[in-house]
C-alpha positions as a printed NumPy array, in Angstrom:
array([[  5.802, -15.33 , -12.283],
       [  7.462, -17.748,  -9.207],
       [  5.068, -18.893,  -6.323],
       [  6.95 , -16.563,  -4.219],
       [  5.579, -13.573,  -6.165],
       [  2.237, -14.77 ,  -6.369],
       [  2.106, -15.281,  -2.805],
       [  3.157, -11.524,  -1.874],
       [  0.895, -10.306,  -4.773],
       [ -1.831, -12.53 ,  -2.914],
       [ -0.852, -10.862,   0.593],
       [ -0.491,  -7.52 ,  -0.505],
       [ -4.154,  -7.738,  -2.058],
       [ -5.466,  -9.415,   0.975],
       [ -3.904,  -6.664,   3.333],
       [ -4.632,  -3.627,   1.082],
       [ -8.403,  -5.148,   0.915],
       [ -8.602,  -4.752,   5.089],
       [ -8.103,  -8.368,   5.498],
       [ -6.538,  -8.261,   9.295],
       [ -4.956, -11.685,   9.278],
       [ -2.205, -10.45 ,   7.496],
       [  0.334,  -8.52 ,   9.315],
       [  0.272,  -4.565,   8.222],
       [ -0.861,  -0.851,   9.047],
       [ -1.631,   2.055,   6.98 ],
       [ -0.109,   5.487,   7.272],
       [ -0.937,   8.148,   5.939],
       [  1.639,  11.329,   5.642],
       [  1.189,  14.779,   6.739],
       [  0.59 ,  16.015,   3.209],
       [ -2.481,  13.566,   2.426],
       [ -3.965,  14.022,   5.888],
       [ -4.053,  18.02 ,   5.335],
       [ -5.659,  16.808,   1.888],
       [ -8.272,  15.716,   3.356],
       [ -8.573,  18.335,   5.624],
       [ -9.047,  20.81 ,   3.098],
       [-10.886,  18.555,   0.722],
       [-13.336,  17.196,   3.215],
       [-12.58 ,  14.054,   2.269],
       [-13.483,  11.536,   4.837],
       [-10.208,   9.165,   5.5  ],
       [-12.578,   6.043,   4.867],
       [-13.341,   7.669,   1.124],
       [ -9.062,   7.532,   0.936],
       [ -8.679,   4.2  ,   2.11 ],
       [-11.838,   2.146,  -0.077],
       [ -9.802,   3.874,  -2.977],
       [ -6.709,   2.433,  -2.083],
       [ -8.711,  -1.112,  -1.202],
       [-10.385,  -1.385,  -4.868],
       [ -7.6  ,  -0.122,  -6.773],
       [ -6.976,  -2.47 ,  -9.844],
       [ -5.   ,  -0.718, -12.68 ],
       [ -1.803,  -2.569, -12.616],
       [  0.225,  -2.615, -15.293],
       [  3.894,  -3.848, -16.737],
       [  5.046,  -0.38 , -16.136],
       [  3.833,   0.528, -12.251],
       [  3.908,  -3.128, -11.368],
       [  7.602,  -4.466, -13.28 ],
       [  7.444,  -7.416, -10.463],
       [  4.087,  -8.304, -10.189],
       [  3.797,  -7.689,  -6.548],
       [  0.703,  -5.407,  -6.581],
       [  3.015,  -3.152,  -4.259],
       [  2.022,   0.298,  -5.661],
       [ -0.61 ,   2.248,  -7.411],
       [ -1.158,   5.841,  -8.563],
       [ -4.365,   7.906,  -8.345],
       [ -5.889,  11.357,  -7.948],
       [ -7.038,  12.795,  -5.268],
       [ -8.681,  16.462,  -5.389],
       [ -6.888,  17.144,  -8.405],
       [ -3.557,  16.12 ,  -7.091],
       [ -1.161,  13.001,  -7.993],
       [ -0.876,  10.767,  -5.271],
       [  0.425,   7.116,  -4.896],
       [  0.21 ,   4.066,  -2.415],
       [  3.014,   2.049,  -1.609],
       [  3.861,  -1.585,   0.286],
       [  7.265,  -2.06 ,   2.328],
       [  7.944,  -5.367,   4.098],
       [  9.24 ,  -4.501,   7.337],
       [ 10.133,  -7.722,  10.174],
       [  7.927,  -7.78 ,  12.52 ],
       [  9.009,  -5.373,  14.87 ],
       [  9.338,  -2.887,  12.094],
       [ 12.909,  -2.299,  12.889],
       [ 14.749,  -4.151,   9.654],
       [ 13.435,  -4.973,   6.504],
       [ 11.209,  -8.508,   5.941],
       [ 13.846, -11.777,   5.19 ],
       [ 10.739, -13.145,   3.448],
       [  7.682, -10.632,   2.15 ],
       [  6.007, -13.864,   1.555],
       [  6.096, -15.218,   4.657],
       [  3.297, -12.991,   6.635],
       [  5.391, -14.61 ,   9.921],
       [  8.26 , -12.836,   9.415],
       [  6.831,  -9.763,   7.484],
       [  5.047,  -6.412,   8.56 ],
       [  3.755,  -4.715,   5.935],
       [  3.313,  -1.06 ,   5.788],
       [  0.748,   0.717,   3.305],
       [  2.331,   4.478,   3.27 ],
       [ -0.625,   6.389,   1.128],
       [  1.323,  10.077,   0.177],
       [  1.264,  12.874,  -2.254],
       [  3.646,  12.067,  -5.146],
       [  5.269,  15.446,  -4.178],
       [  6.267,  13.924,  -0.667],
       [  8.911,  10.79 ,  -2.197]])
Protein backbone atom coordinates (compact mmCIF):
# COMPACT_ATOMS: atom_id res chain seq x y z
CA UNK A 1 0.00 0.00 0.00
CA UNK A 2 1.65 3.75 -1.13
CA UNK A 3 1.53 6.65 1.50
CA UNK A 4 -0.99 8.15 -0.68
CA UNK A 5 -3.47 5.34 0.10
CA UNK A 6 -2.79 5.23 3.59
CA UNK A 7 -3.36 8.77 3.91
CA UNK A 8 -7.02 8.69 2.27
CA UNK A 9 -7.68 5.40 4.20
CA UNK A 10 -6.53 7.59 7.32
CA UNK A 11 -8.97 10.55 6.18
CA UNK A 12 -11.76 8.59 5.22
CA UNK A 13 -11.67 6.88 8.82
CA UNK A 14 -11.16 10.15 10.49
CA UNK A 15 -14.20 11.76 8.55
CA UNK A 16 -16.53 8.70 8.69
CA UNK A 17 -15.63 8.67 12.66
CA UNK A 18 -17.24 12.54 12.91
CA UNK A 19 -13.87 13.99 13.04
CA UNK A 20 -14.83 17.71 11.59
CA UNK A 21 -11.34 18.78 10.62
CA UNK A 22 -11.57 16.94 7.64
CA UNK A 23 -13.53 18.33 4.87
CA UNK A 24 -16.96 16.17 4.23
CA UNK A 25 -20.88 15.83 4.74
CA UNK A 26 -23.15 12.97 4.94
CA UNK A 27 -26.24 12.41 2.87
CA UNK A 28 -28.49 10.32 3.20
CA UNK A 29 -31.02 9.34 0.11
CA UNK A 30 -34.66 9.39 0.00
CA UNK A 31 -34.90 5.62 0.28
CA UNK A 32 -32.83 5.32 3.70
CA UNK A 33 -34.49 8.39 5.18
CA UNK A 34 -38.12 6.73 4.58
CA UNK A 35 -36.23 3.65 6.26
CA UNK A 36 -36.02 5.16 9.06
CA UNK A 37 -39.20 6.57 8.98
CA UNK A 38 -40.88 3.42 8.96
CA UNK A 39 -38.35 1.64 11.08
CA UNK A 40 -38.16 4.22 13.80
CA UNK A 41 -34.80 4.26 13.56
CA UNK A 42 -33.31 7.35 14.95
CA UNK A 43 -30.75 8.90 12.14
CA UNK A 44 -27.99 8.99 14.99
CA UNK A 45 -28.56 4.89 15.35
CA UNK A 46 -27.71 5.08 11.16
CA UNK A 47 -24.85 7.17 11.38
CA UNK A 48 -22.76 5.41 14.77
CA UNK A 49 -23.24 2.31 12.39
CA UNK A 50 -21.66 3.81 9.61
CA UNK A 51 -18.87 5.49 12.21
CA UNK A 52 -17.81 1.93 13.80
CA UNK A 53 -18.02 -0.03 10.79
CA UNK A 54 -14.82 -2.26 10.48
CA UNK A 55 -15.35 -5.31 8.15
CA UNK A 56 -13.13 -4.49 5.32
CA UNK A 57 -12.00 -6.88 3.25
CA UNK A 58 -9.85 -7.63 -0.20
CA UNK A 59 -13.12 -7.94 -1.90
CA UNK A 60 -15.29 -4.57 -0.75
CA UNK A 61 -12.08 -2.70 -0.18
CA UNK A 62 -9.70 -3.87 -3.64
CA UNK A 63 -7.75 -0.36 -2.91
CA UNK A 64 -7.51 -0.10 0.56
CA UNK A 65 -9.19 3.19 0.85
CA UNK A 66 -11.81 2.28 3.51
CA UNK A 67 -14.26 4.04 0.92
CA UNK A 68 -17.26 1.66 1.27
CA UNK A 69 -19.00 -0.77 3.48
CA UNK A 70 -22.15 -2.92 3.38
CA UNK A 71 -24.66 -3.54 6.19
CA UNK A 72 -28.26 -4.25 7.12
CA UNK A 73 -30.58 -2.18 8.09
CA UNK A 74 -34.26 -3.45 9.08
CA UNK A 75 -33.75 -6.39 7.11
CA UNK A 76 -32.65 -4.58 4.04
CA UNK A 77 -29.08 -4.39 2.18
CA UNK A 78 -27.71 -1.13 2.36
CA UNK A 79 -24.17 0.35 1.71
CA UNK A 80 -22.04 3.56 2.51
CA UNK A 81 -19.94 5.12 0.12
CA UNK A 82 -16.92 8.02 -0.05
CA UNK A 83 -16.54 10.36 -3.26
CA UNK A 84 -13.83 13.04 -3.32
CA UNK A 85 -15.38 15.99 -4.64
CA UNK A 86 -13.03 19.68 -4.89
CA UNK A 87 -13.99 21.77 -2.64
CA UNK A 88 -16.78 23.43 -4.05
CA UNK A 89 -18.27 20.10 -4.87
CA UNK A 90 -18.51 20.97 -8.47
CA UNK A 91 -15.54 18.54 -10.06
CA UNK A 92 -14.05 15.65 -8.72
CA UNK A 93 -10.89 15.93 -5.95
CA UNK A 94 -7.18 16.34 -8.01
CA UNK A 95 -5.86 14.82 -4.77
CA UNK A 96 -8.33 12.63 -2.22
CA UNK A 97 -5.36 12.84 -0.04
CA UNK A 98 -4.97 16.20 0.19
CA UNK A 99 -8.07 17.25 2.63
CA UNK A 100 -7.17 21.01 0.94
CA UNK A 101 -8.26 20.25 -2.20
CA UNK A 102 -10.83 17.43 -1.37
CA UNK A 103 -14.58 17.38 -0.15
CA UNK A 104 -15.62 14.29 0.76
CA UNK A 105 -19.10 13.09 0.57
CA UNK A 106 -20.45 10.02 2.72
CA UNK A 107 -23.75 9.05 0.52
CA UNK A 108 -25.39 6.24 3.05
CA UNK A 109 -28.30 4.44 0.47
CA UNK A 110 -30.25 1.33 -0.01
CA UNK A 111 -28.28 -1.03 -2.31
CA UNK A 112 -31.50 -0.93 -4.45
CA UNK A 113 -30.93 2.93 -5.07
CA UNK A 114 -27.12 2.55 -7.19
Amino acid sequence: MTNKTQKIRRLNDRMRKGDASVPGQIVLTRGIADLLEESKTAPDDLIQMVRSYDNFTTDNDPHGEHDFGSFELAGYPCFWKLDYYDPTLKWGSNDPSDPKQTMRVLTIMLTEEY
